[in-house]
N, C-alpha and C positions, 0 to 999 in steps of 0.2 A: 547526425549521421544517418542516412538512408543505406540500408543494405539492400540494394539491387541483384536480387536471384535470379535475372534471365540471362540464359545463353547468350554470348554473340550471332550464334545462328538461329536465330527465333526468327522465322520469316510473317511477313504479312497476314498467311492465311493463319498459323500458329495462334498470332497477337489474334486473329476474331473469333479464331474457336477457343481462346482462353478466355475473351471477354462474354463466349454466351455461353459458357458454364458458369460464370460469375453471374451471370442473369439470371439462368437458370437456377441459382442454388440460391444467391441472396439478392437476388434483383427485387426491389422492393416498385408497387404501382408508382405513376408519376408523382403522384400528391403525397406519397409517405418520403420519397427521394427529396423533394420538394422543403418538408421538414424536417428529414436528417441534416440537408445543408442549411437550414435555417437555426439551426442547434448547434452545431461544430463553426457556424460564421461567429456565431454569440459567444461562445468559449474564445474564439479566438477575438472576440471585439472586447471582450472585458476583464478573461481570466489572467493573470500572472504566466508572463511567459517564464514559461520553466523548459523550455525545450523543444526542439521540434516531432511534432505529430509522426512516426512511423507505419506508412499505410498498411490497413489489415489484408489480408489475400485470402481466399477461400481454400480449405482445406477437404478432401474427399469425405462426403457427408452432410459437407455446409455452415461446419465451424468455421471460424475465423484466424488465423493465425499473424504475429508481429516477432519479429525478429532485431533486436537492439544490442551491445553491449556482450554479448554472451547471453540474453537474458531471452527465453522464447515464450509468449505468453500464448494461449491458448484462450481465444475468448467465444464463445458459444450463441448463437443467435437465439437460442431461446432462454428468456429470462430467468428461467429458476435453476439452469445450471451452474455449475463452478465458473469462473475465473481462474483459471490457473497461469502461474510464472515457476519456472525451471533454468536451469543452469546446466544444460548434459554437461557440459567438459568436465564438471565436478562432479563426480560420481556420487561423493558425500553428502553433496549437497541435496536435501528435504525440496519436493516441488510444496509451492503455498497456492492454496487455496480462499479463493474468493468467496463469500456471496453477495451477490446484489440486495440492499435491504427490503427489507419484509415487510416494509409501510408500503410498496410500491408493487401496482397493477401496470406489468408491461406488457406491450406487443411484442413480438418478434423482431430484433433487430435487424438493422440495414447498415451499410457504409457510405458516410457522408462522400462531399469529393476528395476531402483531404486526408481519406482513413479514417475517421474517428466514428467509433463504430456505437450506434445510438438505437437506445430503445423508447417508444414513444407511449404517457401514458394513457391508461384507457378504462374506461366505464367509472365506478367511485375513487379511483385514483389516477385521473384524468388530469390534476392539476400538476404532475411532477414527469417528467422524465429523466431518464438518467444516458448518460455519456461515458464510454471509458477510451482512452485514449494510451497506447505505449509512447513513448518517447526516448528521443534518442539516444541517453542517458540508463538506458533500459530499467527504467520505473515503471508504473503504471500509474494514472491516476482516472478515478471513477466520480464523474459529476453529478449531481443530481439539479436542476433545471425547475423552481418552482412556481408555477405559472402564477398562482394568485395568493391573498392570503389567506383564503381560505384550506387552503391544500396543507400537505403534511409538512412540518418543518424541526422534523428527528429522524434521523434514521439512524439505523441498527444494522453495521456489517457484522457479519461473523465467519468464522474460519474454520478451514480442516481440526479433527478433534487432537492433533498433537499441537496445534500452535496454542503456545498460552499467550495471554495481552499483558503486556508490561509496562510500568509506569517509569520515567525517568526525573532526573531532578528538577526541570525548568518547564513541566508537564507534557515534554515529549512522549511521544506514545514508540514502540518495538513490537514484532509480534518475533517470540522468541519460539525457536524449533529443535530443537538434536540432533545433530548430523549424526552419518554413519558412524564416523568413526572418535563417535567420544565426545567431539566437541559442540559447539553453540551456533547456528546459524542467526543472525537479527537481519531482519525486515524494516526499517525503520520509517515510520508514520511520518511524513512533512507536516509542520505545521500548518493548523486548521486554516481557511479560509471561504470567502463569502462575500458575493458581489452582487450591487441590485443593477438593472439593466443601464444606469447612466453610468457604471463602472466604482463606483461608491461603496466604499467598505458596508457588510453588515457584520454585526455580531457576532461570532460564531466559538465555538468550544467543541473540547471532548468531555467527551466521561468513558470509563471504563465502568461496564455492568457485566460484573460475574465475566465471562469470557469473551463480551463482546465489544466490540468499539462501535459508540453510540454521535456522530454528530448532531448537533444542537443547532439551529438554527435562529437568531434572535433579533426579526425584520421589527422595524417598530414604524411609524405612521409617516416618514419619512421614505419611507421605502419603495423605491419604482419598480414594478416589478417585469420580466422575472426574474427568479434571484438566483445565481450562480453559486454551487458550493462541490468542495471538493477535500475527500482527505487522499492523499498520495502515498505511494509505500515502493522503496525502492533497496532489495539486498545490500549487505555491508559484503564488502572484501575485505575481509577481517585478515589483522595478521596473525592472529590469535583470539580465543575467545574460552570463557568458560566459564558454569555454573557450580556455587559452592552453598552449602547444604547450612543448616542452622550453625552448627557449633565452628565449620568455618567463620561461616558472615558475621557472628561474635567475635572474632580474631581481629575482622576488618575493622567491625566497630570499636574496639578498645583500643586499637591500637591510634592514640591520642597525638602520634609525631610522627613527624616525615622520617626518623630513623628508624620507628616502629613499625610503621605501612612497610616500605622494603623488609623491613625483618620478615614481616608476616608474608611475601610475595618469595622471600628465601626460603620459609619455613614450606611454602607447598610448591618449591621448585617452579614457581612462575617467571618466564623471563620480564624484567623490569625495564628493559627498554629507556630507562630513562626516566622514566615518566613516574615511578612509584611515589618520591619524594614532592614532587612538584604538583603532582593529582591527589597525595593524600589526604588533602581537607574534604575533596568532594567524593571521595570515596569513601571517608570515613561520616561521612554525614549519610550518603544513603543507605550506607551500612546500617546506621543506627535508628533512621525508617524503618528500615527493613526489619532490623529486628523489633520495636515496638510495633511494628502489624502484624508480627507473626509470621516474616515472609525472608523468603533470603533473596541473595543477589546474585547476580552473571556480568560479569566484566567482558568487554568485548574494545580490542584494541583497532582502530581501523590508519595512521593512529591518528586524532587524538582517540585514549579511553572513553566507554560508553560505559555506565553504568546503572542498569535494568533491573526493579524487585518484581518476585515471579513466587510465586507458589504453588509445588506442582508434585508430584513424588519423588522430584529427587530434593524437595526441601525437606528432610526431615532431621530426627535429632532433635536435643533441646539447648536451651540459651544456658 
């Protein structure tokens, strides 16, 4: 879905003084325009279509703005600013914060022709640029583009300081936040991917370091390059969600039977939906993660249940 914000009375002259303020503010020379659409045709010739591209549009100042889903991203032409995604209708709802990793020397971004708004790199990290793209689905996903093997092939996102990185059962990644009013917002990381330029799987993982989510990239001799990769992060509409502290998360882990799991979903007045009995193996299995690292959990129902270990201040208490 494209959300078209103009007028029916947008006349002729409108449409050219709209298009040389967009020149004006992120009109990139011919030869950087050149490589923005040489970067966005490459994502679009080899990456996983997940959706269609929503063009960025210039916002007073010279940010970029994409409008999807309910979902409004905010993305900034110069490289060391946030990323930001928000939700206004939900007042509750936590805006997250991007950063572009910190292995990467970029230029100032442009917009290719299709919106996908590209920063190119330059001087000793010349061999990497990165791409961020909204789509329709109101996700965002942020590419990183690496020209040779010599160039970086890790990077390290990181986030506003209330998000914490959460590990799921099947090594999904979440970045979990606190809404207003009580409860648990999740942002949930798509699985990793990575592509060399004949469209050819490469390698690829996460890791979680300390608060940040680190892609791994793992081209080997086979590899044509450049190499496309991408992790993606798109909000739950939860129909409920929420984080429970040690001596909770010890409830979930003992609780050994699917008449046990509901007891313990009675026991803290959570609605069960259904699902308590028929999810209790794998809730009671990250439970019990959880509590051997020292971490507790947040249930987050979309539905199916999601279940995320997180350590944070409201894990506290003892097992």
């Amino acid at each position: 879905m494209h959300l078209d914000t103009r007028s029916p009375r947008t006349t002729v002259a409108a449409a050219a003084a709209v298009a040389m303020l967009l020149t004006l503010t992120v009109g990139p020379p011919a030869q950087a325009a050149d490589h923005f659409d040489e970067v966005a045709d490459l994502i679009s010739r080899v990456g996983p279509d997940q959706g269609t591209v929503v063009p960025a549009t210039a916002l007073p100042g010279g940010d970029l703005t994409a409008v999807a889903s309910g979902v409004h991203a905010t993305i900034p032409t110069d490289p060391s600013a946030e990323l930001l995604l928000s939700k206004p209708a939900d007042v509750a709802m936590p805006q997250l914060a991007v950063n572009l990793p910190a292995e990467l020397n970029l230029s100032k971004g442009g917009v290719a022709r299709d919106g996908t708004v590209v920063y190119k790199g330059k001087g000793k990290g010349k061999g990497v640029d990165a791409a961020v793209q909204v789509l329709d689905d109101g996700s965002m996903r942020v590419q990183t583009i690496i020209r040779n093997a010599k160039a970086a092939h890790s990077f390290t996102y990181t986030f506003g300081d209330d998000v914490k990185v959460a590990e799921g059962s099947n090594g999904e990644v979440a970045l979990v936040t606190d809404t207003a009013d009580g409860g648990v917002a999740i942002a949930e990381v798509g699985a990793a991917w990575a592509v060399d330029a004949n469209g050819a799987p490469v390698a690829t993982r996460y890791e979680v370091q300390a608060n940040s989510l680190v892609q791994v990239i793992g081209a080997d001799a086979s590899t044509a390059y450049p190499v496309t990769a991408d992790p993606r992060w798109k909000w739950f509409a939860a129909a409920w969600s929420a984080k429970f502290n040690k001596p909770e998360t010890r409830d979930f882990a003992n609780a050994g039977s699917a008449i046990a799991m509901c007891g313990v979903f009675g026991k803290y007045g959570l609605p069960a939906l259904g699902f308590c009995a028929f999810y209790a193996g794998y809730i009671n299995a990250q439970a019990n993660i959880a509590r051997g690292a020292g971490q507790c959990i947040a249930i987050t129902v979309t539905p199916p249940p999601l279940v995320y270990r997180y350590n944070d201040r409201d894990c506290f208490g003892s097992y």
